[in-house]
LOMAR-864798 format. One record per atom (N, C-alpha, C, CB): residue number from 0; x, y, z. Coordinates in nm, 2 decimals. Glycine has a CB too. Layout:
# residues N
(lose NUM (X Y Z)),
...
***
This chain:
# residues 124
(lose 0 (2.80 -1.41 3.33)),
(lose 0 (2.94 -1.40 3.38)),
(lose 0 (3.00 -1.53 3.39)),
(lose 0 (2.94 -1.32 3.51)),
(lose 1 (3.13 -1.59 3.33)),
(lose 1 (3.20 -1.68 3.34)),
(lose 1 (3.27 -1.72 3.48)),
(lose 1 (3.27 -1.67 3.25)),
(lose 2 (3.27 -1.83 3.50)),
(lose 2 (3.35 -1.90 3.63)),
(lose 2 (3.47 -1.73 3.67)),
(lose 2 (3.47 -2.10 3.56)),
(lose 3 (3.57 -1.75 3.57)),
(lose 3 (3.69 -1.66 3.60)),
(lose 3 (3.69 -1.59 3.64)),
(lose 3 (3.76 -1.61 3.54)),
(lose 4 (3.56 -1.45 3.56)),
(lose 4 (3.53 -1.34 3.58)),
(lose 4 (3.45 -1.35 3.74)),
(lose 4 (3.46 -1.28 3.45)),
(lose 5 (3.40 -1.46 3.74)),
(lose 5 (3.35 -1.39 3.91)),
(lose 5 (3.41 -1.46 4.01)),
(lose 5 (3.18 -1.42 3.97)),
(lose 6 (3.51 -1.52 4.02)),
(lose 6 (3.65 -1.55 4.13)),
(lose 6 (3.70 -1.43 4.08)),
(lose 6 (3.77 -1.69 4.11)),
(lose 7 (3.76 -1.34 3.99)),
(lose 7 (3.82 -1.23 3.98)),
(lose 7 (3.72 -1.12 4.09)),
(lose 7 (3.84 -1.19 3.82)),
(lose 8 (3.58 -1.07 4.08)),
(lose 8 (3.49 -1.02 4.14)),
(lose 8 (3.51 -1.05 4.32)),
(lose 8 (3.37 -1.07 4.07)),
(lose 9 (3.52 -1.21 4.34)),
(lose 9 (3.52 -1.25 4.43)),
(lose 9 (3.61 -1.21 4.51)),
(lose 9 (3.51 -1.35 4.41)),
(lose 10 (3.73 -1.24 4.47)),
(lose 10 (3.86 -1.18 4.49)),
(lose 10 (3.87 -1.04 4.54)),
(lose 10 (3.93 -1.18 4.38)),
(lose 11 (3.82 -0.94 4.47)),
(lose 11 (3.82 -0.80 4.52)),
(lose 11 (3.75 -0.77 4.60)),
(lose 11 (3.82 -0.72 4.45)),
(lose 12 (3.62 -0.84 4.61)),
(lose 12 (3.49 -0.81 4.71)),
(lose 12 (3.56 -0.86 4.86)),
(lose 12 (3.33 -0.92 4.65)),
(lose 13 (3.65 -0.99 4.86)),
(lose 13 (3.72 -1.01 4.95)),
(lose 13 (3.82 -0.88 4.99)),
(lose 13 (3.79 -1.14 4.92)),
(lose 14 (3.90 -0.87 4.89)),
(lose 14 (4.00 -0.75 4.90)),
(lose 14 (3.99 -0.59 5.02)),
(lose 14 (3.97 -0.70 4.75)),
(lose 15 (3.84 -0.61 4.93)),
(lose 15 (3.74 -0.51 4.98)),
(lose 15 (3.71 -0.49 5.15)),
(lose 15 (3.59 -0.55 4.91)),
(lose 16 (3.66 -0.63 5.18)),
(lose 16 (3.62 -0.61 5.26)),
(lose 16 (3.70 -0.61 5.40)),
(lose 16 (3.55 -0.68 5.25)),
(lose 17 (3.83 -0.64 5.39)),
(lose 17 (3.95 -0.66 5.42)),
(lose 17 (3.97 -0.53 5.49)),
(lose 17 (4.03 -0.70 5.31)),
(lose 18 (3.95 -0.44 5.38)),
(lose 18 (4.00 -0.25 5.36)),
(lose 18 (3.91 -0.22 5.46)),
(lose 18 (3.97 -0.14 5.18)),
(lose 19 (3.75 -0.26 5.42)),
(lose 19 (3.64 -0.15 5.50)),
(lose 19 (3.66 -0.24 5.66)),
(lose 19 (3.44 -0.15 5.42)),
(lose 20 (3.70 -0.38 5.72)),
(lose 20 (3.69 -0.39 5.85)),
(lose 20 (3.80 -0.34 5.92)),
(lose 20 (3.66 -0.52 5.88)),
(lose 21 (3.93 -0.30 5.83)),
(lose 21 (4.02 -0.22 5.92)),
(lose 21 (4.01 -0.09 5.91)),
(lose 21 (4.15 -0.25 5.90)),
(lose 22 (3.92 -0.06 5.82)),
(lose 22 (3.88 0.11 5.86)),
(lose 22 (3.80 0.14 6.02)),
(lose 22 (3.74 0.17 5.73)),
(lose 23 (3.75 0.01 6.01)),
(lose 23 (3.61 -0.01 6.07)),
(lose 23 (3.67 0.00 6.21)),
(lose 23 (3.53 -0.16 6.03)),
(lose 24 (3.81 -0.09 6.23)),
(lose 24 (3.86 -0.12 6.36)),
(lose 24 (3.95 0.05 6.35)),
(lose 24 (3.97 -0.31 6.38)),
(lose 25 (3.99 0.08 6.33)),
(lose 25 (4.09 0.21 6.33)),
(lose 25 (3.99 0.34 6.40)),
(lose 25 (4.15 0.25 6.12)),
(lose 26 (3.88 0.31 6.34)),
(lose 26 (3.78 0.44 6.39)),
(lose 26 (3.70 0.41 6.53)),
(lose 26 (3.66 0.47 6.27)),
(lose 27 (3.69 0.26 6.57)),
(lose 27 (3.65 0.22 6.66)),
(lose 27 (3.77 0.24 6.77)),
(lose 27 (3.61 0.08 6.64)),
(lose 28 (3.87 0.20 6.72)),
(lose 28 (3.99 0.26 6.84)),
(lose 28 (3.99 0.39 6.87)),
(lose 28 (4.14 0.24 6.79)),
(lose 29 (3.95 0.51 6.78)),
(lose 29 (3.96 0.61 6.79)),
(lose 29 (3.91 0.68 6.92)),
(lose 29 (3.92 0.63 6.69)),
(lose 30 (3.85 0.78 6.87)),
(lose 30 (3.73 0.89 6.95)),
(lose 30 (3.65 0.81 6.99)),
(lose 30 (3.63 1.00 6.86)),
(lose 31 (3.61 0.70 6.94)),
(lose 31 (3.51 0.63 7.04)),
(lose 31 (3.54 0.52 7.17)),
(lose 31 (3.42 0.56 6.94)),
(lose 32 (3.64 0.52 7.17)),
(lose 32 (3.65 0.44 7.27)),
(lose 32 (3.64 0.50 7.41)),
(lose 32 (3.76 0.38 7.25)),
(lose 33 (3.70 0.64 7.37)),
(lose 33 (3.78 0.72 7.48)),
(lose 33 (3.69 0.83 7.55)),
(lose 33 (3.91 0.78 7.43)),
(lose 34 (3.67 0.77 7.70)),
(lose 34 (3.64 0.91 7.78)),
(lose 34 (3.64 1.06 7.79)),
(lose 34 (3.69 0.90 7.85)),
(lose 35 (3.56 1.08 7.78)),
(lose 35 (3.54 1.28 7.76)),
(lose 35 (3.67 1.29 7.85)),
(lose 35 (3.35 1.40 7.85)),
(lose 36 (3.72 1.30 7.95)),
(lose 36 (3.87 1.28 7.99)),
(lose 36 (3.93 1.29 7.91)),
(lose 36 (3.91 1.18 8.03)),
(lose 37 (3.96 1.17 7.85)),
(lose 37 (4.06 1.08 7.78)),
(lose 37 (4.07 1.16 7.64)),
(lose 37 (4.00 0.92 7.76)),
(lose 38 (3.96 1.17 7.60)),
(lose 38 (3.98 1.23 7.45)),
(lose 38 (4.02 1.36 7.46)),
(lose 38 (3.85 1.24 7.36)),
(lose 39 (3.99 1.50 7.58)),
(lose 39 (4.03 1.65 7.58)),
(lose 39 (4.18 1.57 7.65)),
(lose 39 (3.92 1.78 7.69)),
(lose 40 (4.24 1.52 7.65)),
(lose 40 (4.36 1.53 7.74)),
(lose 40 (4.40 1.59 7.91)),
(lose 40 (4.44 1.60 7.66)),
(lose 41 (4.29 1.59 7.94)),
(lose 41 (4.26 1.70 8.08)),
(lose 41 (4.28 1.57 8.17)),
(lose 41 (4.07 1.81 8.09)),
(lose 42 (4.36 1.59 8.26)),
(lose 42 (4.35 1.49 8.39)),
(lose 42 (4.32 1.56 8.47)),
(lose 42 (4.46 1.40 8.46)),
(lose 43 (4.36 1.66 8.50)),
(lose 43 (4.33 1.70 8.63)),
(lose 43 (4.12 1.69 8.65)),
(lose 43 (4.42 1.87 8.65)),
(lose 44 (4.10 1.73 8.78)),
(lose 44 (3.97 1.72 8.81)),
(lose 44 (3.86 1.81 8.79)),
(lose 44 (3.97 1.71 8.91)),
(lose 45 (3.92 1.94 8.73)),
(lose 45 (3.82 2.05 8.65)),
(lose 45 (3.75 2.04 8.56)),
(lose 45 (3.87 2.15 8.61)),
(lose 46 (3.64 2.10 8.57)),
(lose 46 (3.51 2.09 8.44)),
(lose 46 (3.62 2.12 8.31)),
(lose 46 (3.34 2.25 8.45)),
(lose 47 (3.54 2.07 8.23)),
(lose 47 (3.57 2.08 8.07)),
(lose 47 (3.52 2.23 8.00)),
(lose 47 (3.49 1.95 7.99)),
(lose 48 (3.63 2.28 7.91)),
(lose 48 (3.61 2.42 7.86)),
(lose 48 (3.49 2.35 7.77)),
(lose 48 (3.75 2.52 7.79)),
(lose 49 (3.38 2.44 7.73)),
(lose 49 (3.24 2.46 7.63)),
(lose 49 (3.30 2.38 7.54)),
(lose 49 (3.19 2.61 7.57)),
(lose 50 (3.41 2.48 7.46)),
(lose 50 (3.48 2.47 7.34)),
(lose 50 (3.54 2.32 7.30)),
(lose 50 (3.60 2.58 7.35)),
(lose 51 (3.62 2.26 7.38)),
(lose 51 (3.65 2.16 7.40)),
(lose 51 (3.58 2.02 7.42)),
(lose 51 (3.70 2.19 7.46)),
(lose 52 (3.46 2.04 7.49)),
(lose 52 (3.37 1.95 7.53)),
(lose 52 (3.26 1.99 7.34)),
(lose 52 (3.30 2.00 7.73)),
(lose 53 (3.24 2.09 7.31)),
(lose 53 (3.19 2.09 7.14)),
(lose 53 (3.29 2.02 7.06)),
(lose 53 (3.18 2.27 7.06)),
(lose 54 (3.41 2.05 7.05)),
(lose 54 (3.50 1.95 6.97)),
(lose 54 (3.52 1.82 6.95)),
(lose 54 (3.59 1.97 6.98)),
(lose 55 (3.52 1.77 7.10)),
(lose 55 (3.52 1.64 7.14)),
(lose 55 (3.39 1.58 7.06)),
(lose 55 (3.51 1.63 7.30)),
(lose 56 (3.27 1.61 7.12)),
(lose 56 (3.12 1.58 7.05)),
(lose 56 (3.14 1.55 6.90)),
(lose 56 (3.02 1.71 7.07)),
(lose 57 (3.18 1.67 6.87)),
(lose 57 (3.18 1.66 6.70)),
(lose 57 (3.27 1.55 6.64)),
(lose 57 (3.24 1.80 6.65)),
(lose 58 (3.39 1.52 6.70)),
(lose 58 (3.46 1.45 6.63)),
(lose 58 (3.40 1.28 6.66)),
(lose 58 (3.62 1.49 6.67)),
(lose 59 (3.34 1.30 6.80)),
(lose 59 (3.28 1.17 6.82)),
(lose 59 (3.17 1.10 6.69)),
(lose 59 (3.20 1.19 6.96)),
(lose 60 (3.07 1.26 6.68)),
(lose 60 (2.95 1.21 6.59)),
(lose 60 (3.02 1.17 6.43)),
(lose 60 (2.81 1.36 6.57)),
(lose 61 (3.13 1.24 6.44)),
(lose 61 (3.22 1.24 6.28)),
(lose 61 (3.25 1.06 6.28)),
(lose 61 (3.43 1.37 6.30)),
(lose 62 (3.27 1.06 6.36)),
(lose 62 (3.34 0.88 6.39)),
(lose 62 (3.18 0.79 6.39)),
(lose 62 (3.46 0.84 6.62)),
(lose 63 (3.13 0.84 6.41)),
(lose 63 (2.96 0.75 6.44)),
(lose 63 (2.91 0.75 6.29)),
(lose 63 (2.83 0.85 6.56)),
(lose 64 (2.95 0.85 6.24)),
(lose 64 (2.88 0.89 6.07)),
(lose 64 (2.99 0.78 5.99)),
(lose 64 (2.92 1.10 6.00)),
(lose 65 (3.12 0.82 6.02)),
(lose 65 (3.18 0.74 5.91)),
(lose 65 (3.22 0.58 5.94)),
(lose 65 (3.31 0.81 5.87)),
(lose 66 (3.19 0.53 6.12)),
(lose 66 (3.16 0.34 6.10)),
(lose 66 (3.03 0.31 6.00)),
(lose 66 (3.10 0.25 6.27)),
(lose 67 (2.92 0.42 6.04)),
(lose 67 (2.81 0.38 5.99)),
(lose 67 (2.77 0.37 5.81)),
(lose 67 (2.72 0.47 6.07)),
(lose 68 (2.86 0.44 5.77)),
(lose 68 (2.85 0.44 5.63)),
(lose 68 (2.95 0.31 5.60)),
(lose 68 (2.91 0.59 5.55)),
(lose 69 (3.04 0.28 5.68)),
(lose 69 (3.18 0.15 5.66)),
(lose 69 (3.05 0.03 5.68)),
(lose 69 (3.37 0.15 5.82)),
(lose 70 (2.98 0.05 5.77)),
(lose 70 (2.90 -0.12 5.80)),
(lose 70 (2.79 -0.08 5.70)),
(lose 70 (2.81 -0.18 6.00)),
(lose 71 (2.76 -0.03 5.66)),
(lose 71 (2.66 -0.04 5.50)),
(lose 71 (2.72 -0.08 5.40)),
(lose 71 (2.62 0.10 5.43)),
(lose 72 (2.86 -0.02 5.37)),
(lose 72 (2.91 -0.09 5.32)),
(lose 72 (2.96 -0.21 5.30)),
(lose 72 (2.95 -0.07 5.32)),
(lose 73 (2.99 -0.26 5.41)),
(lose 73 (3.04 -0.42 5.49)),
(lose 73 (2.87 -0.51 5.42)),
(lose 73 (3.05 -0.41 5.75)),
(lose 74 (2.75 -0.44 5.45)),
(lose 74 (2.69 -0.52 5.47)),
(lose 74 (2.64 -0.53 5.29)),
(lose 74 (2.59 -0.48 5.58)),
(lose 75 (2.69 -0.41 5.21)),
(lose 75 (2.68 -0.45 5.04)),
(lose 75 (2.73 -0.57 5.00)),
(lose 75 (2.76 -0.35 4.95)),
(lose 76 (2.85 -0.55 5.08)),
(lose 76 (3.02 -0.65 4.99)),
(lose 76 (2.95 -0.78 5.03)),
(lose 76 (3.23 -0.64 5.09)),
(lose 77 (2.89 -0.80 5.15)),
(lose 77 (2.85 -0.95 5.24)),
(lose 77 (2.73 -1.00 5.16)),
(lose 77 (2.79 -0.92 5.43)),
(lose 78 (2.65 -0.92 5.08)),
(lose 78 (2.54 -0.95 5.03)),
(lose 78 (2.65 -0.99 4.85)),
(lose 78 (2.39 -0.78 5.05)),
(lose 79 (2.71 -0.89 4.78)),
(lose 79 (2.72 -0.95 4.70)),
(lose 79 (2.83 -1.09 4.66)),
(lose 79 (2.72 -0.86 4.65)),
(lose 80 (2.92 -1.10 4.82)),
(lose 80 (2.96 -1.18 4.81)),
(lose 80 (2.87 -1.37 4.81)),
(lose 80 (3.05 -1.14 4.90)),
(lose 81 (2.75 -1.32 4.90)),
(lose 81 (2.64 -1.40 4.84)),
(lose 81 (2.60 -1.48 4.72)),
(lose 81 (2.58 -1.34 4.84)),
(lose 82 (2.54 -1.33 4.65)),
(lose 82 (2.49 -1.32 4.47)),
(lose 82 (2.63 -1.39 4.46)),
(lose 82 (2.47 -1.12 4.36)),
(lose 83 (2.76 -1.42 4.47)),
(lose 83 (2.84 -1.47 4.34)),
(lose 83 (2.78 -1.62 4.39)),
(lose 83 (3.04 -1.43 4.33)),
(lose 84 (2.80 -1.65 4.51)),
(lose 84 (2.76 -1.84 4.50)),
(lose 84 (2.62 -1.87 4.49)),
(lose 84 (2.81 -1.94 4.65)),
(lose 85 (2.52 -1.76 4.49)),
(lose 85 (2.40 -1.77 4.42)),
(lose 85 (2.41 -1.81 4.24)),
(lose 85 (2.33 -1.63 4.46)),
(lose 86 (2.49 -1.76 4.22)),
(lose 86 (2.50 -1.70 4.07)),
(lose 86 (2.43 -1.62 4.01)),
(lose 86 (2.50 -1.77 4.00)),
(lose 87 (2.40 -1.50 4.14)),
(lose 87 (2.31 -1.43 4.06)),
(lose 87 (2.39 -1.25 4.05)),
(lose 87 (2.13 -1.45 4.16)),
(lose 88 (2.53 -1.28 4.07)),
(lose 88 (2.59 -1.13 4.09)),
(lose 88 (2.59 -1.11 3.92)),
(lose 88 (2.76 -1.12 4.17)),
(lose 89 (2.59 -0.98 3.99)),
(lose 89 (2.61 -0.90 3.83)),
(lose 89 (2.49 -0.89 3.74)),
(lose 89 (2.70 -0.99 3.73)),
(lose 90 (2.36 -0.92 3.80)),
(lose 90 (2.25 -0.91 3.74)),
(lose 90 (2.14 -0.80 3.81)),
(lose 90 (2.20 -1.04 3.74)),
(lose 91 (2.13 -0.70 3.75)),
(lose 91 (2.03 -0.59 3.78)),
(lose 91 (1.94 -0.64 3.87)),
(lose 91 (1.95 -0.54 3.68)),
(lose 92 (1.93 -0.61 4.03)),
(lose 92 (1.73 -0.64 4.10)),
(lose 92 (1.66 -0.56 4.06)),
(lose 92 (1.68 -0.61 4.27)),
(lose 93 (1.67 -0.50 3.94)),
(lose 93 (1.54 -0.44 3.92)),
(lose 93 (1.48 -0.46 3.81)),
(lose 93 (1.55 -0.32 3.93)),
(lose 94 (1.55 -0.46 3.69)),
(lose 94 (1.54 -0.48 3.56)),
(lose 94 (1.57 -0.63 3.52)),
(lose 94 (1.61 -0.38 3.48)),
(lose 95 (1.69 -0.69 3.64)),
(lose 95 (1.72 -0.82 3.58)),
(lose 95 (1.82 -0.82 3.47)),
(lose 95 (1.61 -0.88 3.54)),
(lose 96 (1.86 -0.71 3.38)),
(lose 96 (1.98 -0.70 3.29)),
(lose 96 (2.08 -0.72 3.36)),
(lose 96 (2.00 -0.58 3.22)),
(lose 97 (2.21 -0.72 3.27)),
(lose 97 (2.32 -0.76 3.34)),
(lose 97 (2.39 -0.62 3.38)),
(lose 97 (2.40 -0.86 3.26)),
(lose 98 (2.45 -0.60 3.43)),
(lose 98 (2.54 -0.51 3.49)),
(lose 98 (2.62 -0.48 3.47)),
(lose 98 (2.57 -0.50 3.56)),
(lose 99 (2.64 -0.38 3.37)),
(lose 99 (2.77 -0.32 3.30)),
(lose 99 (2.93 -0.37 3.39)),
(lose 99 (2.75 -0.13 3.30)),
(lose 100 (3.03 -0.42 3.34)),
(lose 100 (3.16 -0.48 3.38)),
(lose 100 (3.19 -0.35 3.43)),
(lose 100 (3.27 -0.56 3.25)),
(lose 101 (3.23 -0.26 3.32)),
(lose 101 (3.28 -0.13 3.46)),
(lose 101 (3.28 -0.13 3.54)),
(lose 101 (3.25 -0.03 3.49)),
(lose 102 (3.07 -0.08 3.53)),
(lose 102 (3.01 -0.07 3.67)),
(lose 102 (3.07 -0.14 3.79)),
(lose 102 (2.88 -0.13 3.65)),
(lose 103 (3.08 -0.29 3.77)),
(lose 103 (3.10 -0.34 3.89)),
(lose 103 (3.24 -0.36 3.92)),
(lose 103 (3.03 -0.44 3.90)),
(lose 104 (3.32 -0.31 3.80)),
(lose 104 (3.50 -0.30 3.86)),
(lose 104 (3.52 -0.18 3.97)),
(lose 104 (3.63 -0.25 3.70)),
(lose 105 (3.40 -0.07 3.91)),
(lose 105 (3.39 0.05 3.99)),
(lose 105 (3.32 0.01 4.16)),
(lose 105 (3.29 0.16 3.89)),
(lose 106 (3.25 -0.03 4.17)),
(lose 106 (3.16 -0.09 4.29)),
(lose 106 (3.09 -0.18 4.23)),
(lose 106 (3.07 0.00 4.36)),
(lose 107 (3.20 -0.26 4.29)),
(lose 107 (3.15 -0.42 4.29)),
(lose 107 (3.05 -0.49 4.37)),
(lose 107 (3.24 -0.49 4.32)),
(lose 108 (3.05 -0.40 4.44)),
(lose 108 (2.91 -0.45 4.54)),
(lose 108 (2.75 -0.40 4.46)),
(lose 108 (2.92 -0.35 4.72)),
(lose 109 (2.79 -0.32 4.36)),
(lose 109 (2.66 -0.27 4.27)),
(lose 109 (2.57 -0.34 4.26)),
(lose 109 (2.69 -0.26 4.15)),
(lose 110 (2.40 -0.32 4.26)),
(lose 110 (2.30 -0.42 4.29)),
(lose 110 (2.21 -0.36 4.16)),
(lose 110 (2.23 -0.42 4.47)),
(lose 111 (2.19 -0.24 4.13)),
(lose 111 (2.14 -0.19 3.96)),
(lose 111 (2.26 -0.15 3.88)),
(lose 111 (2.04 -0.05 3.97)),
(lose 112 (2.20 -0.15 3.77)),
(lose 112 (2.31 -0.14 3.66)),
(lose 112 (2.28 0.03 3.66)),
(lose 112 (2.27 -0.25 3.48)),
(lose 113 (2.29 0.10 3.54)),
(lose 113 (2.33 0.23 3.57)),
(lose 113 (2.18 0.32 3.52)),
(lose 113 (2.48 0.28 3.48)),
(lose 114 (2.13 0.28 3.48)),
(lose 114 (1.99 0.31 3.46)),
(lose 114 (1.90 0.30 3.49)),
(lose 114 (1.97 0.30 3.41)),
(lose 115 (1.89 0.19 3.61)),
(lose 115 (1.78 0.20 3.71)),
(lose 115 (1.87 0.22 3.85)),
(lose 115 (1.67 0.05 3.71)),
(lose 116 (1.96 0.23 3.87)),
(lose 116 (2.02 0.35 4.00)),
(lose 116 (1.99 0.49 3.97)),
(lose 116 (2.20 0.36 4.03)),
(lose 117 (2.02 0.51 3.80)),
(lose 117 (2.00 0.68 3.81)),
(lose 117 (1.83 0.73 3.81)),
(lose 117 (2.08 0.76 3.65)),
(lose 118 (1.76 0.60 3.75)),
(lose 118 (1.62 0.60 3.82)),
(lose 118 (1.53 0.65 3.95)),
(lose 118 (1.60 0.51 3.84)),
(lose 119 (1.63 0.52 4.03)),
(lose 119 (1.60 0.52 4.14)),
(lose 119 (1.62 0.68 4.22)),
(lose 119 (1.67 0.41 4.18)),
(lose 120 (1.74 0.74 4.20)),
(lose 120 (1.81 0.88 4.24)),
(lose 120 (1.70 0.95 4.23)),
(lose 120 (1.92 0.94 4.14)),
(lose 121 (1.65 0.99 4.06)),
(lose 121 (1.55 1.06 4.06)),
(lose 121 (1.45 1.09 4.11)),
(lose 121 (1.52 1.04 4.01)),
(lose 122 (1.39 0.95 4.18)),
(lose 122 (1.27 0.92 4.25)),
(lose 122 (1.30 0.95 4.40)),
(lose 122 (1.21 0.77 4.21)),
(lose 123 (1.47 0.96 4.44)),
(lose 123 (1.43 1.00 4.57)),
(lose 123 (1.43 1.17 4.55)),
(lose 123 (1.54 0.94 4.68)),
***
């Protein structure tokens, strides 16, 4: 991969990461910040309906599922923003081939090319 093509990579992996830490902060503001209170809208001092106190829960674990897939992500982009001043982006860890250009216009944080991910799939 030439100088250009991986400041262009670089560039979007920045781009990228930009998108997934204000997802990151938007969902942290959310449901999670806020008191079983706070989140049913109930001030007054009465127990919480079942129903309500299930919804609440759910939307909490919903917000816990989707930071946690955003900082996996965070932590791809951080690793391949690495590989580029390594100079080793764009090169398969497994096979060591290079990594189809698509591939990594599609997810650029891509660490196998497409034949040893669909490998790997298999084997789980």
């Amino acid at each position: 991969m030439n100088k250009k093509e991986s400041e262009e990579f670089k560039q979007k992996l920045v781009e990228l990461r930009v998108k997934v830490t204000d997802e990151m902060s938007q969902i942290g503001g959310g449901s999670l910040k806020k008191s079983q209170r706070d989140a049913s809208g109930d001030l007054s001092a009465y127990t919480f309906h079942m129903a309500d106190v299930a919804s609440d829960s759910f939307e909490r674990e919903l917000s816990w599922d989707r930071a946690s897939v955003e900082q996996k992500v965070l932590f791809h982009i951080d690793d391949a923003l690495k590989r580029i001043e390594e100079g080793v982006y764009g090169k398969c860890e497994s096979c060591a081939k290079k990594i189809n250009k698509e591939r990594l216009k599609a997810i650029p944080y891509a660490v196998f090319c497409r034949a040893c991910k669909e490998k790997r799939e298999k084997e789980l």
